[in-house]
C-alpha positions in Angstrom: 36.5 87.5 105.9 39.7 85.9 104.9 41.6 87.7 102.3 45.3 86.2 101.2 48.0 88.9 101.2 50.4 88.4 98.7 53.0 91.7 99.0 53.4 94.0 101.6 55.2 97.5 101.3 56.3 99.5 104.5 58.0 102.8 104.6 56.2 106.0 103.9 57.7 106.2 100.8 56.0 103.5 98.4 58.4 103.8 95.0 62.0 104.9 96.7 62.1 104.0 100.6 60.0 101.0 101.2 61.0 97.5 101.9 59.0 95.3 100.0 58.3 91.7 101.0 56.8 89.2 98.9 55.0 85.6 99.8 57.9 83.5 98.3 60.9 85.5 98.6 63.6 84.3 99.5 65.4 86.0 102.8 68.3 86.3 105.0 71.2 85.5 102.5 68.7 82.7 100.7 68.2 81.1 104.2 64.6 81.2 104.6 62.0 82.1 102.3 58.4 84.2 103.4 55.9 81.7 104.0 52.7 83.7 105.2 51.8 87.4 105.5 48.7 88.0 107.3 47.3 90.8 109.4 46.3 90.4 112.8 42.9 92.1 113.7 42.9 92.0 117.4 46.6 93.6 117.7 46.1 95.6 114.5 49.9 94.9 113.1 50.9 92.8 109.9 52.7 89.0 110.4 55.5 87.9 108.7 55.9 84.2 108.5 59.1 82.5 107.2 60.1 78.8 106.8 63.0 76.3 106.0 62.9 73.1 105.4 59.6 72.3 107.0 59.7 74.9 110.0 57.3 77.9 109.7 58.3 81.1 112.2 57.2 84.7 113.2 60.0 86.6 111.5 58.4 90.3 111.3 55.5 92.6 112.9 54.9 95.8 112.0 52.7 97.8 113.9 49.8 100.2 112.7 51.9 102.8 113.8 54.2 101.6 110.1 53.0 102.7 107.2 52.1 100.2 105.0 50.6 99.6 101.5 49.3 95.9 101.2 48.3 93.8 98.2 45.7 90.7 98.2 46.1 87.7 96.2 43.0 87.9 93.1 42.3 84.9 92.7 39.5 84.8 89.2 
């Protein structure tokens, strides 16, 4: 099953320590902007995806070893 991720949050501490990132946001001093999150089953760790102009590239992994809190697009 695919499921889009729209946020991802990873820290142990959801509200205070955790860096949030966001499909859309904009990153490294307005630079790039996240593209695609998506988790990778057979390594187990979460991909982030960022893109200018028209290039897409692997900017992130977290490992399951991070926590992290994840939130799927609903689409109605």
């Amino acid at each position: 099953m695919n499921r889009d991720i729209r946020k991802i949050s990873v820290g142990p501490d959801y509200k205070g320590g955790a860096m949030h990132y966001i499909v859309g946001q904009v990153v490294l001093s307005g630079a790039y902007k996240i593209h695609h999150i998506r988790h990778e089953e057979d390594t187990h760790s979460i991909l982030i995806w960022i893109e200018r102009e028209k290039t897409v590239v692997l900017w992130k992994e977290f490992r399951e070893t991070m926590p992290v809190s994840i939130e799927y697009n609903i689409n109605f």
